[in-house]
C-alpha positions as a LaTeX table, in Angstrom:
\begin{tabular}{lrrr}
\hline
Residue & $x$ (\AA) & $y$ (\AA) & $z$ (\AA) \\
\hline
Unk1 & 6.37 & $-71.50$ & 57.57 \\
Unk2 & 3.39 & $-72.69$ & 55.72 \\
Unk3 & 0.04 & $-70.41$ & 55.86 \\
Unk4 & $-2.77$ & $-71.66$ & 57.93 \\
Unk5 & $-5.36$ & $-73.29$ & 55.52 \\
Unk6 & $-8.43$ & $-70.83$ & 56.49 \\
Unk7 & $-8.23$ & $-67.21$ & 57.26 \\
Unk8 & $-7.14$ & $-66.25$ & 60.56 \\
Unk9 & $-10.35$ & $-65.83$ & 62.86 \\
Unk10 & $-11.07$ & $-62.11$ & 63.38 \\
Unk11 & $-13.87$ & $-59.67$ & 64.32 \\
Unk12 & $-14.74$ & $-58.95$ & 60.85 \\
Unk13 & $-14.89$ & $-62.11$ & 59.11 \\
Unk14 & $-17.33$ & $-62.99$ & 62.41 \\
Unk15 & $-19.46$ & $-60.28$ & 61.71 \\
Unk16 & $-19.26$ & $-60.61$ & 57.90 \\
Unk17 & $-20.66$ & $-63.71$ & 57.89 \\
Unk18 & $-23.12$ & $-63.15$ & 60.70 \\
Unk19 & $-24.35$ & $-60.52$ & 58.44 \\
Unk20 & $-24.76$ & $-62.97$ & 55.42 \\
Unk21 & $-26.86$ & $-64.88$ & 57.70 \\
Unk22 & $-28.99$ & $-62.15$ & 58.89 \\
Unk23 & $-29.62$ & $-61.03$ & 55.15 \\
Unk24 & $-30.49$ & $-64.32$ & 54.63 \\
Unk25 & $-32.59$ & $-65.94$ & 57.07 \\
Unk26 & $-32.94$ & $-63.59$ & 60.00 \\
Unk27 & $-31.93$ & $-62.54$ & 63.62 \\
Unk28 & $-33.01$ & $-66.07$ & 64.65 \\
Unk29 & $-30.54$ & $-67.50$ & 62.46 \\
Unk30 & $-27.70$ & $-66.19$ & 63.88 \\
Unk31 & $-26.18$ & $-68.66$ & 66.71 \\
Unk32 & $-22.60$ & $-69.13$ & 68.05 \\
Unk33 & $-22.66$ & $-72.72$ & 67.32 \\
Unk34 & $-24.10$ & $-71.50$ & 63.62 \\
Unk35 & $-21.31$ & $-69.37$ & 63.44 \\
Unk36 & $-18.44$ & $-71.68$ & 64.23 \\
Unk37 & $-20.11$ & $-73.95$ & 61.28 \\
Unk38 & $-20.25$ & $-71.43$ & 58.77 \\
Unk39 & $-16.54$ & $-70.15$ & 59.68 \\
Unk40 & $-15.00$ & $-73.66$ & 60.03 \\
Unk41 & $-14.16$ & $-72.74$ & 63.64 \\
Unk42 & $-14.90$ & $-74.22$ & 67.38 \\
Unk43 & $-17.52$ & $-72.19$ & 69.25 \\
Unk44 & $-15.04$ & $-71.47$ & 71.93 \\
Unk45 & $-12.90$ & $-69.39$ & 69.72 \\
Unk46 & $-15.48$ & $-66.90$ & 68.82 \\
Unk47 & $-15.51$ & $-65.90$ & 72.73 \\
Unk48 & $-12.09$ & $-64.05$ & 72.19 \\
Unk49 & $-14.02$ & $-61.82$ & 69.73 \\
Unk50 & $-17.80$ & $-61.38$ & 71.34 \\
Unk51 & $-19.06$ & $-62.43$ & 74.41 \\
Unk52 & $-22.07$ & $-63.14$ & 73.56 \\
Unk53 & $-24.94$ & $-63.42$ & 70.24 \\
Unk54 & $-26.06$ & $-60.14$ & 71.66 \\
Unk55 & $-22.95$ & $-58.35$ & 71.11 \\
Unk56 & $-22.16$ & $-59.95$ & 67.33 \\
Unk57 & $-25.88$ & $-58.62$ & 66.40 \\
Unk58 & $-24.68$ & $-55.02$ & 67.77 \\
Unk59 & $-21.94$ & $-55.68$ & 65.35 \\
Unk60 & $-23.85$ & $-56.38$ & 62.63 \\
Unk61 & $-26.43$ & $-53.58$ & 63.11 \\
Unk62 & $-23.39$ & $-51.00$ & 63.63 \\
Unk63 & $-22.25$ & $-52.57$ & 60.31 \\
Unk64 & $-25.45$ & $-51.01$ & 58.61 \\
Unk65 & $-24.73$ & $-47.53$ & 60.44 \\
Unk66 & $-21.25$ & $-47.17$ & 58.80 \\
Unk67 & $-22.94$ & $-47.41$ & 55.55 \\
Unk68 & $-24.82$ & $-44.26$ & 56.58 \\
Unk69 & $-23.49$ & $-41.21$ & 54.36 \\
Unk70 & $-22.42$ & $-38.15$ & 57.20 \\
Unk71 & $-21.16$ & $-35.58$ & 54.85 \\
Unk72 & $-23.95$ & $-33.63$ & 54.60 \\
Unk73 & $-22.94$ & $-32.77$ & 58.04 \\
Unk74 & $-19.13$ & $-31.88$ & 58.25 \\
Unk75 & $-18.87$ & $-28.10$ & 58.96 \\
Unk76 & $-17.06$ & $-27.58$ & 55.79 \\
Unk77 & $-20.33$ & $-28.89$ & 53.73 \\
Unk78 & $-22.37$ & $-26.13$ & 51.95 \\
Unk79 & $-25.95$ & $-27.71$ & 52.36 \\
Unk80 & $-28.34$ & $-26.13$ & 54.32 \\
Unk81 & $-29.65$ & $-28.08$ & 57.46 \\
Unk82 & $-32.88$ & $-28.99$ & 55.59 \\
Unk83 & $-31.15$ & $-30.48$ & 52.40 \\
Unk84 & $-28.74$ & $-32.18$ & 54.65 \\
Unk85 & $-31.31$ & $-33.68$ & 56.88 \\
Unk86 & $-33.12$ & $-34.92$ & 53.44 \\
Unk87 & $-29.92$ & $-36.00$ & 52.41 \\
Unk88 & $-28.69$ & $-37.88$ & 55.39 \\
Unk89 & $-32.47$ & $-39.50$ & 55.49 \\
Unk90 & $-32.59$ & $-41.11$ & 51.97 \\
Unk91 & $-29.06$ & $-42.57$ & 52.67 \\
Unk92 & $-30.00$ & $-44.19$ & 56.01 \\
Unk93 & $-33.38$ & $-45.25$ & 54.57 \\
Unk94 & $-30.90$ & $-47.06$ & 51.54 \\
Unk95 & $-28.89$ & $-48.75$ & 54.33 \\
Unk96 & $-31.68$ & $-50.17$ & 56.25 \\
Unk97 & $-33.67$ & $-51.39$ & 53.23 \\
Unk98 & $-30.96$ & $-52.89$ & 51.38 \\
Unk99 & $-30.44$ & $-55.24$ & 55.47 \\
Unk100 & $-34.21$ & $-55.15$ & 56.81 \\
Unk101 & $-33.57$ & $-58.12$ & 58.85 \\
Unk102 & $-31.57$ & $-55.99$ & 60.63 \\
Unk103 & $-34.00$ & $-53.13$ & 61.66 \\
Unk104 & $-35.43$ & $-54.55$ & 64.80 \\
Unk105 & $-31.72$ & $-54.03$ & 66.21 \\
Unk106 & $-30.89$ & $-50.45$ & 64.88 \\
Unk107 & $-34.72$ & $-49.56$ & 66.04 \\
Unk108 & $-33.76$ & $-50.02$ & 69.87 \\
Unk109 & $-31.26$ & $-46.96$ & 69.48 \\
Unk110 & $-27.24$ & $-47.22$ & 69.08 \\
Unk111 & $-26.23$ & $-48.06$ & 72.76 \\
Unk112 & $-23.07$ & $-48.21$ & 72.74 \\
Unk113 & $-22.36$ & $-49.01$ & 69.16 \\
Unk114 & $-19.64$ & $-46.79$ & 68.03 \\
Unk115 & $-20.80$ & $-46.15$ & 63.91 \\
Unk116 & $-24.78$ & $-45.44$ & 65.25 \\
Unk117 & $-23.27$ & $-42.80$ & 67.74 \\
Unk118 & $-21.60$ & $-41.24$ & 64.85 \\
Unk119 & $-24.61$ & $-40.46$ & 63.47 \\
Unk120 & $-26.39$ & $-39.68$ & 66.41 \\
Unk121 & $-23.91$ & $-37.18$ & 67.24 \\
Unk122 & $-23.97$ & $-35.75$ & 63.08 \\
Unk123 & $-27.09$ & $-35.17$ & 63.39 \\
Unk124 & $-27.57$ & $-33.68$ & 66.96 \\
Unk125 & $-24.27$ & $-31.20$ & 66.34 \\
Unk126 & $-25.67$ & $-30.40$ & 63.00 \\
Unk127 & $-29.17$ & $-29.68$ & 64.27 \\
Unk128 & $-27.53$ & $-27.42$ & 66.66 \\
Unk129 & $-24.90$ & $-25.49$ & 64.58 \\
Unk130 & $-27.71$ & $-24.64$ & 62.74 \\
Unk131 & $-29.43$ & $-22.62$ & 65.64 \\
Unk132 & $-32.01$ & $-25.16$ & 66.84 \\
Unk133 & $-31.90$ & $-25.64$ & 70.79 \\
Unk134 & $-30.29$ & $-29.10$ & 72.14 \\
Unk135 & $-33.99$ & $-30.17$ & 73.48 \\
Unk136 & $-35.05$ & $-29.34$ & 69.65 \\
Unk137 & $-31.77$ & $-30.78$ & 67.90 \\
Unk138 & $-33.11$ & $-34.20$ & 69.99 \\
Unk139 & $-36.32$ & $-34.65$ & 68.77 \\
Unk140 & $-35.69$ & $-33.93$ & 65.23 \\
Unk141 & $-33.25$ & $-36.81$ & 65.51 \\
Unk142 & $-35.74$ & $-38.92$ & 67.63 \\
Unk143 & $-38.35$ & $-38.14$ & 65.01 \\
Unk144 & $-36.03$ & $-39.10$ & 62.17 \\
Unk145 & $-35.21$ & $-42.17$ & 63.50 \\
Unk146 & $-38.88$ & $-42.85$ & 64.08 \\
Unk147 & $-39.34$ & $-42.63$ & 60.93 \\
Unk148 & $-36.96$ & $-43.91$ & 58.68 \\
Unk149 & $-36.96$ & $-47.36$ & 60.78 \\
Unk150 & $-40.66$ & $-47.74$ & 60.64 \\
Unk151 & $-40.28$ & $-46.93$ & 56.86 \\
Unk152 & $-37.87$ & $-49.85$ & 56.60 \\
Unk153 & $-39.56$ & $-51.93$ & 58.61 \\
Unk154 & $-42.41$ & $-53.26$ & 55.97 \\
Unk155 & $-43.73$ & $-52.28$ & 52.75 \\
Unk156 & $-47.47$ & $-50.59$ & 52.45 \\
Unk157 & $-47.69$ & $-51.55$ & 48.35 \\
Unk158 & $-46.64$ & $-55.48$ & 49.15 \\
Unk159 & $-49.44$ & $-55.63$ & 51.54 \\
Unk160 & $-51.35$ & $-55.79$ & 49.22 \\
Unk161 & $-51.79$ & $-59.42$ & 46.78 \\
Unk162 & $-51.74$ & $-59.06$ & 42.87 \\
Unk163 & $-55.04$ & $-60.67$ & 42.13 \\
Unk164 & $-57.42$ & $-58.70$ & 41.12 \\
Unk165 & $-60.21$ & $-60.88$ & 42.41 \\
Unk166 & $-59.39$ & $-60.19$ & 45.97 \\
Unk167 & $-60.91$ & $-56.72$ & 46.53 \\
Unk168 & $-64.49$ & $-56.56$ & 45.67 \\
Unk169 & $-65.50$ & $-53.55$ & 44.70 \\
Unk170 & $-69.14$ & $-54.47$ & 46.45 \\
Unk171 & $-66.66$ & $-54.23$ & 49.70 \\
Unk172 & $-63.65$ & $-52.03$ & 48.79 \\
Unk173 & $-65.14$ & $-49.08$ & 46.08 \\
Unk174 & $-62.13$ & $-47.41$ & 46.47 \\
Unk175 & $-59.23$ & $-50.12$ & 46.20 \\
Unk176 & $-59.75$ & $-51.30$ & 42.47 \\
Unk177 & $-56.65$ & $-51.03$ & 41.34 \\
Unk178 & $-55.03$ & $-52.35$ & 44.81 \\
Unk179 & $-53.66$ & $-54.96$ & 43.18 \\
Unk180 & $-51.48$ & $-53.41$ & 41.06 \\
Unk181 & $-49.51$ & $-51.78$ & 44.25 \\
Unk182 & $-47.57$ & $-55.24$ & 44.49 \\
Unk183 & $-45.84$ & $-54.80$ & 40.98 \\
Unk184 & $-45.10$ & $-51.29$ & 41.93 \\
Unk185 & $-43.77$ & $-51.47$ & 45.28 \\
Unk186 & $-40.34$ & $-50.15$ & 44.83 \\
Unk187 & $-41.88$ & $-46.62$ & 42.93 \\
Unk188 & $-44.49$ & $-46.60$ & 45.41 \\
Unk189 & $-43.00$ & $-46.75$ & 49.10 \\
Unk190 & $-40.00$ & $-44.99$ & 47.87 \\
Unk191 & $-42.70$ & $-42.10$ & 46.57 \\
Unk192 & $-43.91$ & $-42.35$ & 50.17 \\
Unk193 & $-40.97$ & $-41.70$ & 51.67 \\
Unk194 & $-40.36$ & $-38.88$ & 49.94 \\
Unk195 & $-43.60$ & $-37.48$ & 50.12 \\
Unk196 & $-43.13$ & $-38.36$ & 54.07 \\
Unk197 & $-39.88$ & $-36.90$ & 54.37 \\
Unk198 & $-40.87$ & $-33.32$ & 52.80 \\
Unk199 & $-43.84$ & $-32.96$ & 54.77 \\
Unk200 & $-41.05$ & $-33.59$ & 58.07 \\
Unk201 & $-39.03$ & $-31.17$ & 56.75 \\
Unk202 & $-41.01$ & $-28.54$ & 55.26 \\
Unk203 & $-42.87$ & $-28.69$ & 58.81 \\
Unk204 & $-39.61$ & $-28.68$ & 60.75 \\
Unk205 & $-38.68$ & $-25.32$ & 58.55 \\
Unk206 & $-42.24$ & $-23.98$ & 59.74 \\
Unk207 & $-41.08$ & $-23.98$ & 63.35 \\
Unk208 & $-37.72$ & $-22.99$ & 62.85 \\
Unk209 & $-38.94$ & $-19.60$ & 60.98 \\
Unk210 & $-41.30$ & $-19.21$ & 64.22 \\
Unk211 & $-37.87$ & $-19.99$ & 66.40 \\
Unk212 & $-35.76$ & $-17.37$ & 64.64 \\
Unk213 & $-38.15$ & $-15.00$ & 64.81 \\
Unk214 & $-38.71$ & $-15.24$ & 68.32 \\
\hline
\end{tabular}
């Protein structure tokens, strides 16, 4: 029997290229009759995969989350909850910046998305192994979350334009060198991140001494 000219039509080559398009161009890009373009398909056909656009974004987003490094949080790891927490937060941060487009999706939580309740439940069952209370173990990962998306979400240093013209110092005394922050972005929102992230953490540590002492 001769082999079919074009890949069979499956979940994953769906969502692989509906994540080439999000990269590319956006949420709004992504269509079913886009889809069935790009894949060489009928629209029909994608309906025995997804039901809807809603469902292959899901897929796309949960895509991101499986990128998400859970180690850290395997019983058997050594790190302490703080390290791993730090740990866990730099690798989700990487996931979500290297797809922005698709942050407005992971931001409304993982619904039913099987990857983002992996590491809902990581987090949660580490927070708690590691003697905070369940109301405690779910705000740390609500705050986390909080955070890390709205880090993804934009970039402080490219707010900023290169020319050093546009902030007059008659106006701005403080933001002469503001337009350097464009050329620096990478060093400089991943510095606040970090500087972000401690300050979580090291206050997080503040109230767990208080906790264990109680």
């Amino acid at each position: 029997m001769a082999r079919p000219r074009k890949p069979l039509l499956s979940r994953e080559r769906i969502v692989e290229t509906a994540s080439a398009l999000v990269d590319a161009e956006g949420l709004d890009a992504v269509s079913t009759r886009r889809l069935a373009a790009e894949l060489g398909v009928s629209g029909p056909s994608l309906y025995n995969h997804f039901r809807n656009k809603d469902e292959i974004l899901d897929a796309v987003a949960d895509a991101v989350s499986a990128q998400v490094d859970l180690s850290m949080f395997e019983e058997d790891d050594e790190r302490d909850w703080r390290t791993a927490l730090h740990d866990w937060a730099v690798s989700y941060r990487a996931a979500l910046t290297a797809h922005p487009n698709t942050v407005p999706v992971l931001a409304r939580g993982p619904r039913r998305r099987p990857a983002g309740l992996k590491v809902a439940d990581a987090v949660f069952g580490a927070m708690v192994r590691a003697g905070w209370p369940p109301a405690q173990a779910t705000y740390i990962g609500a705050l986390m979350r909080y955070f890390i998306t709205g880090s993804a979400l934009g970039s402080f240093a490219r707010g900023f334009v290169d020319d050093e013209t546009a902030y007059d110092p008659a106006d701005y005394p403080h933001l002469g060198q503001a337009h350097l922050l464009a050329e620096r972005q990478q060093k400089v929102d991943e510095g606040a991140f970090e500087t972000g992230l401690r300050a979580l953490i090291d206050g997080l540590a503040v109230q767990y001494a208080a906790l264990t002492r109680a």
